[in-house]
C-alpha positions in Angstrom: 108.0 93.6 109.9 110.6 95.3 107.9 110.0 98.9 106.9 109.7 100.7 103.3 113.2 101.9 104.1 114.9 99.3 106.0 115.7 95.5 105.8 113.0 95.0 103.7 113.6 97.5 100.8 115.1 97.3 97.5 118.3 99.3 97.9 120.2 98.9 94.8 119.8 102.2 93.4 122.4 102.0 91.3 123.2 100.8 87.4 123.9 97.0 87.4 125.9 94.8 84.7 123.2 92.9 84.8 121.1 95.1 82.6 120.9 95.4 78.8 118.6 98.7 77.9 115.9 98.2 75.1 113.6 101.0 73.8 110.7 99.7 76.2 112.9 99.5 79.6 115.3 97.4 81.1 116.0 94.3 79.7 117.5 90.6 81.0 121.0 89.7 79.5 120.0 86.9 78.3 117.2 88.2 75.6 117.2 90.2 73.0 113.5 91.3 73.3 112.9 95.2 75.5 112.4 94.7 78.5 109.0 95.5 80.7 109.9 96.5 83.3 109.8 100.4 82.5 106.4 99.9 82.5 105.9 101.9 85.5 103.3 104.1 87.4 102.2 105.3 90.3 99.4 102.0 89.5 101.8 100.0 87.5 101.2 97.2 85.0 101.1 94.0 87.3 103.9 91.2 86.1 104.6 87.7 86.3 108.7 86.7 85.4 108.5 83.2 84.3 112.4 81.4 84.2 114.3 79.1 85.5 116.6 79.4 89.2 119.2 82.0 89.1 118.3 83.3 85.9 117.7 87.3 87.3 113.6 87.4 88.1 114.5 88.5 91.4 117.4 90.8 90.8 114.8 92.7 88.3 112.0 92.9 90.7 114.6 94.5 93.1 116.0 96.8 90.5 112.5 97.9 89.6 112.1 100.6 92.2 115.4 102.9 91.0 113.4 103.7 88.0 110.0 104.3 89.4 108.7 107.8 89.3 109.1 110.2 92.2 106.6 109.8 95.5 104.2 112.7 95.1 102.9 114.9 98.0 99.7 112.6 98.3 101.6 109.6 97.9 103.5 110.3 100.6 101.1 111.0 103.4 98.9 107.8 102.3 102.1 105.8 103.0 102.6 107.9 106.1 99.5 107.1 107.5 99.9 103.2 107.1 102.8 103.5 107.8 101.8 104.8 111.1 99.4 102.7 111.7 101.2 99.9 111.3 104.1 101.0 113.7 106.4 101.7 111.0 107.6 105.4 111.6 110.5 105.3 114.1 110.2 109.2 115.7 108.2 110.1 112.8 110.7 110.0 110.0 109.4 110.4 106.6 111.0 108.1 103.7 110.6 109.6 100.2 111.0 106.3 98.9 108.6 104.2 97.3 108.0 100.8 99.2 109.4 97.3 98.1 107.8 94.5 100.3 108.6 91.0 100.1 107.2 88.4 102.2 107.9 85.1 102.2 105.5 82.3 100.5 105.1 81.1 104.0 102.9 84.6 104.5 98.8 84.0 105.7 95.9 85.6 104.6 96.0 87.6 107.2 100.0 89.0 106.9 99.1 90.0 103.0 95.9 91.6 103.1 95.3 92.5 106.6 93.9 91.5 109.9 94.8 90.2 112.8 94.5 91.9 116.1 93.2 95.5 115.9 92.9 95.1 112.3 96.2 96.1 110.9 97.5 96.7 107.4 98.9 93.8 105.4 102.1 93.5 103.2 99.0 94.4 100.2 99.0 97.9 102.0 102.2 98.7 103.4 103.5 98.3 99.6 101.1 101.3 98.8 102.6 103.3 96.2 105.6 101.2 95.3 106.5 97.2 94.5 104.7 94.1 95.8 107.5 91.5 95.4 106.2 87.5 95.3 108.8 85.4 94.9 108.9 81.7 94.6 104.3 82.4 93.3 102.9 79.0 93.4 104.6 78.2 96.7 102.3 80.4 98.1 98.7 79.1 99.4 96.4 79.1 96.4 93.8 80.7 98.3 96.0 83.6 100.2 96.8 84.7 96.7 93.2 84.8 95.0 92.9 87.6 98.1 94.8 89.6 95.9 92.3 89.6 92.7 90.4 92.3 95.0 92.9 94.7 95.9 94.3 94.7 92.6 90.9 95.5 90.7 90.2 98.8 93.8 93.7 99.7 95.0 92.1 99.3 98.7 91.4 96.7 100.7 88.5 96.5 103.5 89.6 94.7 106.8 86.0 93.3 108.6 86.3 92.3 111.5 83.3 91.7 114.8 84.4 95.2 115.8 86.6 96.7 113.6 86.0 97.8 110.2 88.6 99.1 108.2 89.7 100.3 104.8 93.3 100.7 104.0 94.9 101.7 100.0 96.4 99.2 98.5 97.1 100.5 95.2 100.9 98.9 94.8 102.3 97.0 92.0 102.6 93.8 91.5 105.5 92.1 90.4 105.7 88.1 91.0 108.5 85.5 89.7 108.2 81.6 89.6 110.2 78.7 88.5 108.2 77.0 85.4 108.1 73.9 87.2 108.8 72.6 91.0 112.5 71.0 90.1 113.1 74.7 88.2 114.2 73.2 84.5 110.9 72.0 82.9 112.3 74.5 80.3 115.6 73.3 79.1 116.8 71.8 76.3 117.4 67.8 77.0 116.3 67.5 80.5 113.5 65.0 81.6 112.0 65.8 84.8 111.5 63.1 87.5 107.7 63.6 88.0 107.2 62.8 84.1 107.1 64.3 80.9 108.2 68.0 81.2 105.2 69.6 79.6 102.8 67.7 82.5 105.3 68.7 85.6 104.9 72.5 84.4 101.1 72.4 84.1 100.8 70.5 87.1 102.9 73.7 88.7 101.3 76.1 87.4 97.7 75.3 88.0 98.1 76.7 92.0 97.5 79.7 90.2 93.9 80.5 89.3 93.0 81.5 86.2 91.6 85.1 87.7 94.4 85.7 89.0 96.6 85.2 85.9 94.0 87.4 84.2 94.2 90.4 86.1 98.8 90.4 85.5 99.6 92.3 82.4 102.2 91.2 81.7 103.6 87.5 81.8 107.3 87.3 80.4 109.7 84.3 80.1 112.8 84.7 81.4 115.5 82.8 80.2 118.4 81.0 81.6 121.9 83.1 82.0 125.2 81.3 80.4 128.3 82.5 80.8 128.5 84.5 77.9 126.1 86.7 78.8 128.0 87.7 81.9 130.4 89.2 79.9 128.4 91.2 77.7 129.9 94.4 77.6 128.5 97.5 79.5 124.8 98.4 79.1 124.5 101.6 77.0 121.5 102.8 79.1 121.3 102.3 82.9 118.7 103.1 85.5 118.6 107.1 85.4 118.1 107.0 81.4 115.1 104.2 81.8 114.0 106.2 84.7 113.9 109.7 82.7 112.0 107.8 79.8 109.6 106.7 82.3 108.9 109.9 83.7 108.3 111.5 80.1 106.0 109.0 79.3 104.2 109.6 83.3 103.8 113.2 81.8 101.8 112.7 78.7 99.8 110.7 80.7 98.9 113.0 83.3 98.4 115.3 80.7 96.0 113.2 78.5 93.8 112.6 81.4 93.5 116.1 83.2 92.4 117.3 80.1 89.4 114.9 80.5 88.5 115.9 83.3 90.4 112.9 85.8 92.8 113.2 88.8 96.1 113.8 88.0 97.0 110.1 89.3 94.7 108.7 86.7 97.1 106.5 84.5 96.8 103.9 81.5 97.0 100.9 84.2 93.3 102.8 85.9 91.4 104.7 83.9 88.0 103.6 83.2 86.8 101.7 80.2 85.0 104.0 78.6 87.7 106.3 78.2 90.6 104.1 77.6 89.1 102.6 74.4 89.0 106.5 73.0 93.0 107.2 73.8 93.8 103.8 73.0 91.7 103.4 69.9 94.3 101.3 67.2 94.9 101.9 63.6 93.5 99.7 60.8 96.1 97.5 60.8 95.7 97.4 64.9 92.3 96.7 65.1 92.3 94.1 62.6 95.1 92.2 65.0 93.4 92.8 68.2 90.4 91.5 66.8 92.0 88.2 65.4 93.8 88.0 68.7 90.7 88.3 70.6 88.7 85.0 68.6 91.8 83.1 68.4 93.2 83.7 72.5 89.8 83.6 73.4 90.3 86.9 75.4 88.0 87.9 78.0 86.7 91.5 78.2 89.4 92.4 81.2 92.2 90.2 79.3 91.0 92.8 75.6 90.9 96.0 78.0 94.0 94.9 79.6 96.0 94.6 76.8 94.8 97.6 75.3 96.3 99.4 78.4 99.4 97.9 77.9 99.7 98.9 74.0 98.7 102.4 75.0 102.1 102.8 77.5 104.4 101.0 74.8 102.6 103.9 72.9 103.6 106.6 75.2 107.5 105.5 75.9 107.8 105.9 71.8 106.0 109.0 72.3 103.2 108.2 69.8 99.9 109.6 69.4 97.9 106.7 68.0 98.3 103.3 69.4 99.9 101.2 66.5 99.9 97.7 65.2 103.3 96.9 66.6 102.3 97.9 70.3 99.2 95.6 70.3 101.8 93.0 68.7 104.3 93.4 71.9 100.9 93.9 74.3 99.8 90.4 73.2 103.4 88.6 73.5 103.6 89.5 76.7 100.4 87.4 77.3 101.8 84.6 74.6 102.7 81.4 75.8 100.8 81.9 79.5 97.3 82.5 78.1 96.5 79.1 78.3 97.6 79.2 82.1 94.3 81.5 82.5 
């Protein structure tokens, strides 16, 4: 098993042609919507890339952790210690950077979350504090994954065994890519899948994934083909340090928000509690009029409305605003969109 630092880790620290900057993050070359995936913590909004085969969902996951905040002091002794435990630490070197695990869809229950002999930590915690790469989603087994829907709700994970019991963090970030459909192209224009009409081989696909799952990702974005013409876009005017710097900014006026109400400095938009997220994230007018259309017409449950909400209050914070505005619910519920009816 790979460590944070080795085989296993995203590398690629530096800019990459591949990106196109927009105000929210680092965008695909292909779209001319922001991109999500500065929305970043030390608990991150979970996401779900949605495109066809070669179209850049995994060159973004890997790309993700070069504009992550910094590990803090705590941060790093809790990866430390699993670290540790897990055998990881060749002659106790320290890595100050943030995990990236990906296992393969072949993984068992047992490799993501834990267990085994003596109870060891899964891939679930050994990406504490950083990225949780699933490629390839719906390849996995349907029920290792629902495993997850724990973990992601505590940020630990509790290992029982007949004479071990255990709990490990497990407060990572999710960030999972799939192929709309098993051939890859249910999505283009013109083709006609095999299996039958398009629209039936997609939902076929897509229902390995359980609703409750799909509930507790933030964000859910389609990613759309590359043609050549977008490989020869020119230079993107804002790489990885910039996105990175914006992201730390908006880290600070969250720390700062929630300190002042009395909550750990790691609190963050993606974890604090109910109660006091619907005070900092309390909408306009205009905003509370949409989010309440939104929630009759999408049929939103209460963690799908609080989840947004967390979401809009981020896009909030990277444009440095106060109040939470009509337009960040508007982006908070396209990036549910097309894939709400998947829950």
């Amino acid at each position: 098993m790979p460590r944070p630092d080795g085989p296993g880790d995203a590398a690629v620290q530096e800019d990459d042609p591949g990106f196109v900057a927009g105000p929210h993050g680092l965008a695909h070359p292909a779209s001319c919507t922001p991109g999500p995936i500065a929305h970043v913590r030390r608990k991150c909004h979970d996401v779900l890339f949605n495109g066809p085969p070669g179209a850049g969902k995994s060159m973004l996951a890997a790309r993700l952790p070069s504009i992550l905040p910094p590990l803090s002091p705590r941060e790093l002794l809790d990866i430390a210690m699993v670290q540790s435990v897990a055998g990881g630490l060749k002659g106790g070197a320290l890595s100050n950077r943030r995990p990236f695990r990906q296992p393969h869809h072949s993984a068992s229950m047992a490799a993501l979350v834990g267990g085994g002999h003596g109870a060891r930590p899964g891939e679930v915690s050994l990406a504490h504090g950083g990225v949780l790469f699933l490629d390839e989603l719906p390849e996995f087994n349907p029920q290792v994954l629902d495993s997850l829907r724990q973990p992601m709700e505590t940020g630990s994970v509790m290992i029982a065994r007949a004479n071990h019991r255990v709990t490990y963090p497990a407060r990572f970030q999710l960030v999972a890519a799939m192929n709309p459909c098993r051939c890859g192209h249910g999505l283009e224009p013109g083709y006609a899948c095999r299996r039958g009409p398009n629209e039936r081989c997609m939902a076929q696909y897509q229902a390995r994934l359980s609703g409750p799952l799909l509930d507790r990702i933030d964000l859910r974005i389609e990613v759309p083909a590359v043609s050549a013409a977008d490989l020869i876009l020119p230079a993107p005017s804002e790489g990885s340090a910039e996105a990175a710097a914006r992201v730390a900014a908006s880290r600070a006026r969250q720390t700062a928000r929630y300190t002042d109400r009395g909550l750990p400095a790691a609190t963050t938009n993606a974890t604090c509690p109910a109660k006091v997220l619907e005070e900092v994230a309390a909408p306009d007018g205009e905003g509370t009029a949409l989010i309440r259309q939104a929630a009759e017409t999408m049929r939103l449950s209460a963690r799908s409305f609080h989840r947004i909400l967390r979401v809009a209050r981020t896009l909030a914070d990277l444009d440095g605003e106060a109040q939470v505005r009509r337009f960040h619910l508007a982006e908070a519920l396209s990036y549910r969109g097309r894939n709400e009816g998947m829950a």
